[in-house]
C-alpha positions in Angstrom: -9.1 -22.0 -0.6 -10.1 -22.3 2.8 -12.7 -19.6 4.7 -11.2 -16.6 6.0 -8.1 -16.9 3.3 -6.8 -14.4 1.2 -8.9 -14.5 -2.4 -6.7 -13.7 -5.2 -8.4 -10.4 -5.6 -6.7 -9.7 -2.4 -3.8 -10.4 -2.8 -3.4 -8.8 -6.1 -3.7 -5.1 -4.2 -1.6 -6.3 -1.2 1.3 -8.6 -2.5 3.0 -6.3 -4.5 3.5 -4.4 -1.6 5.2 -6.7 0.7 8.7 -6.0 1.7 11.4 -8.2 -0.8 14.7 -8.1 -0.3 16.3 -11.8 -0.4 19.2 -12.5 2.0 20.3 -15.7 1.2 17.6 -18.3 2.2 14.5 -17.8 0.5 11.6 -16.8 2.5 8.5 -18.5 3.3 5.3 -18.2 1.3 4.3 -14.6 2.2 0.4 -15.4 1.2 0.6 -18.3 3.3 2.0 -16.4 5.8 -0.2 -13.9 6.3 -3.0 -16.1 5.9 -1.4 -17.8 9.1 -1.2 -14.6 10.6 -5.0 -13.2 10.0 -6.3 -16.5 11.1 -4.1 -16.1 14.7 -6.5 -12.3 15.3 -9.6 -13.7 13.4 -9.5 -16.4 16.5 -8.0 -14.8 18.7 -5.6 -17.5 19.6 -1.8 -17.6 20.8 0.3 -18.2 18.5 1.2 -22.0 19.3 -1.9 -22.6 18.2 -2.0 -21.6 14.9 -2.1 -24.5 12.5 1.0 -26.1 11.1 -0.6 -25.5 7.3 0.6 -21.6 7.9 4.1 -22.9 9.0 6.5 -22.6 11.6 4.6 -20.1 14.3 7.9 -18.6 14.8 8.3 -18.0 11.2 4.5 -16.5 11.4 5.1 -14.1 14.7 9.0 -12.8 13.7 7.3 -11.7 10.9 4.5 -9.7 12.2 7.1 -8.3 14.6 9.1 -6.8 12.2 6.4 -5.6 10.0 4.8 -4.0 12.6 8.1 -2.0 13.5 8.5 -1.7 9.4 5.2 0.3 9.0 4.0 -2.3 6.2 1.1 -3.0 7.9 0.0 0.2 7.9 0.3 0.7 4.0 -1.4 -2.7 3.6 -4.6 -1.2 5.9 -4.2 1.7 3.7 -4.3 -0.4 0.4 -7.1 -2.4 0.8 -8.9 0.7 2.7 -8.4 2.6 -0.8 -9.3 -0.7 -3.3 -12.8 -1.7 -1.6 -13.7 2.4 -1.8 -15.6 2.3 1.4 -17.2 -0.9 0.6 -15.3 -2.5 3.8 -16.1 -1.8 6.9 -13.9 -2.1 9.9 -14.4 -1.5 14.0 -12.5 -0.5 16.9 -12.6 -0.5 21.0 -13.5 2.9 20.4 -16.9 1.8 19.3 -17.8 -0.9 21.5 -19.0 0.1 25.3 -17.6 -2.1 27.8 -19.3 -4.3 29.7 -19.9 -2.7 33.8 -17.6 -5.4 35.6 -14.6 -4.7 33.2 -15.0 -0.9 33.7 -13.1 -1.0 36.7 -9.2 -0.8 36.9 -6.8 -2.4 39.8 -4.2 0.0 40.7 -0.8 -0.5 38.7 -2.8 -1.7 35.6 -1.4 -1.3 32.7 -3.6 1.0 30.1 -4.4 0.8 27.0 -2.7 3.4 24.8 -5.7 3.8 22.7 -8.1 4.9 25.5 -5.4 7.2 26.5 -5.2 9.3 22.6 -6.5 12.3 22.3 -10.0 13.2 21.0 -10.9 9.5 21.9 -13.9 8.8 24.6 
């Protein structure tokens, strides 16, 4: 297993809750997969970068997409959130100050949707 990869301890709480409904061709490894997936926003790199071990990066970003829109994202946070009991800890922009030259906005910028919930700031 390489660093950063899905242990099997991890994917015993999140793999049984992956979406599975065939249609015809069979899927791509979903471990694999996601493992492709976590190492594109543990780098931070497009997605054409991602290594060809993970497979196809159009395989790797359709299905983030249409997990994203499916919610199972969410109930995979929520999983692993509830199996590591507060033994994980995770961060968000709403922690982290920004630095003074990125304070400033130009005009017709697009925001970020999380600066603009309520109760945040």
């Amino acid at each position: 297993m390489r660093r950063h990869e899905l242990t099997d301890e991890e994917w015993a709480i999140i793999g049984p809750l992956l979406p599975n409904k065939p249609r015809g061709v069979a899927r791509v490894d979903d471990r694999r997969v996601i493992n492709g997936i976590l190492w594109r926003f543990r780098t931070g790199a497009p997605w054409r970068d991602v290594p060809e071990r993970y497979g196809p990066r159009t395989t790797l970003y359709n299905r983030f997409v249409r997990w994203r829109a499916a919610g199972v994202w969410d109930k995979l946070l929520e999983a692993v959130s509830a199996a590591y009991d507060g033994d994980i800890v995770m961060i968000d922009s709403s922690c982290v100050r920004v630095h003074q030259h990125g304070a400033a906005i130009k005009k017709g910028a697009m925001t970020i949707v999380a600066w603009d919930a309520p109760g945040v700031g």
